[in-house]
N, C-alpha and C positions, 0 to 999 in steps of 0.2 A: 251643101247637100244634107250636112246632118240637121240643119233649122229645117228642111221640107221634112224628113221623118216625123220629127219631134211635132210640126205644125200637125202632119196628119196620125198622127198618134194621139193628140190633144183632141182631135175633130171625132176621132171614132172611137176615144173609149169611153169608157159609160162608167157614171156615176148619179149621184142624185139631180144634178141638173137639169133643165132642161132642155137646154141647146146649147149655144155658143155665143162669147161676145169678145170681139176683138177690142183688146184695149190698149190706147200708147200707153208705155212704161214709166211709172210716177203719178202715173193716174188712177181715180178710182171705179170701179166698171159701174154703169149705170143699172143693171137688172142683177137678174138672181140666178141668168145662165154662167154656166163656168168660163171665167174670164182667160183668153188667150192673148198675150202681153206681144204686144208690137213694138220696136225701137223705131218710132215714128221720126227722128231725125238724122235715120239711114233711109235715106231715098229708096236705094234697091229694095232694102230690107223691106220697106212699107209697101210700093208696088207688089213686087211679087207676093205677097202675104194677101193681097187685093184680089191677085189673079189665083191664087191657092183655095181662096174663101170662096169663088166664084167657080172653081171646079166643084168641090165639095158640097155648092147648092147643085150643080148637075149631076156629079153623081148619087146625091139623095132623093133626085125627083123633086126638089122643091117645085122649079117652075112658076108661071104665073111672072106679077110687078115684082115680086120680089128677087129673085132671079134676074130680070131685065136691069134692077136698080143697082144690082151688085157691080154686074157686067158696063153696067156704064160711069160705074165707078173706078172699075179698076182700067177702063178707058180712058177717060180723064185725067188719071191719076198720071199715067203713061203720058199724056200730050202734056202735063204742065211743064214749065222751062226750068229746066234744071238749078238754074239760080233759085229757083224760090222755096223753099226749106215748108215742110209739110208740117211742121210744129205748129202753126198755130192755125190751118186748116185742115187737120187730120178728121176733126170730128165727122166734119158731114161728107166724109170717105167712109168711117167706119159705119157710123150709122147708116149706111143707103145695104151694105152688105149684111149688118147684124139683124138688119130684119128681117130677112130670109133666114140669116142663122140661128137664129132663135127657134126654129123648129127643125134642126138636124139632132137629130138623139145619140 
């Protein structure tokens, strides 16, 4: 419970960035939004972080592909088989989400 505060206390507070960018942990974030650290080889932890990013594009109005890109990310994310460890397919999870996050302020 306290990783959902802390996610959405990251997503609303304001600094000089521009949006958001979910990153696995050990990694470097690809843009100039402020970087929110994923433990990408906690399953739960990584879903739900998916379906958190994907509230946060609807309650900011994002909408449009990008919205839709998130949401079927974090659907995906949910139907893959548990055996299969998200470490080395995190990326194009995160990225179908950060592009909508990239304009949450």
């Amino acid at each position: 419970m306290n990783r959902y505060i802390l996610l959405i206390f990251l997503f609303f507070s304001t600094n000089s960035f521009a949006g958001v960018e979910l990153v696995c942990k050990g990694r470097q974030p690809q843009s100039n939004n402020r970087p929110v650290y994923v433990n990408c080889s906690d399953r739960k932890e990584f879903v739900e972080t998916l379906g958190a990013a994907w509230r946060t594009l609807r309650k900011n109005y994002i909408g449009g592909i990008t919205e839709d890109l998130c949401w079927e990310a974090y659907n995906d994310a949910k139907d893959i088989h548990p055996s299969i460890s998200f470490n080395n397919i995190s990326d194009s999870f995160l990225m179908r989400c950060n592009m909508g996050l990239a304009y949450v302020k």
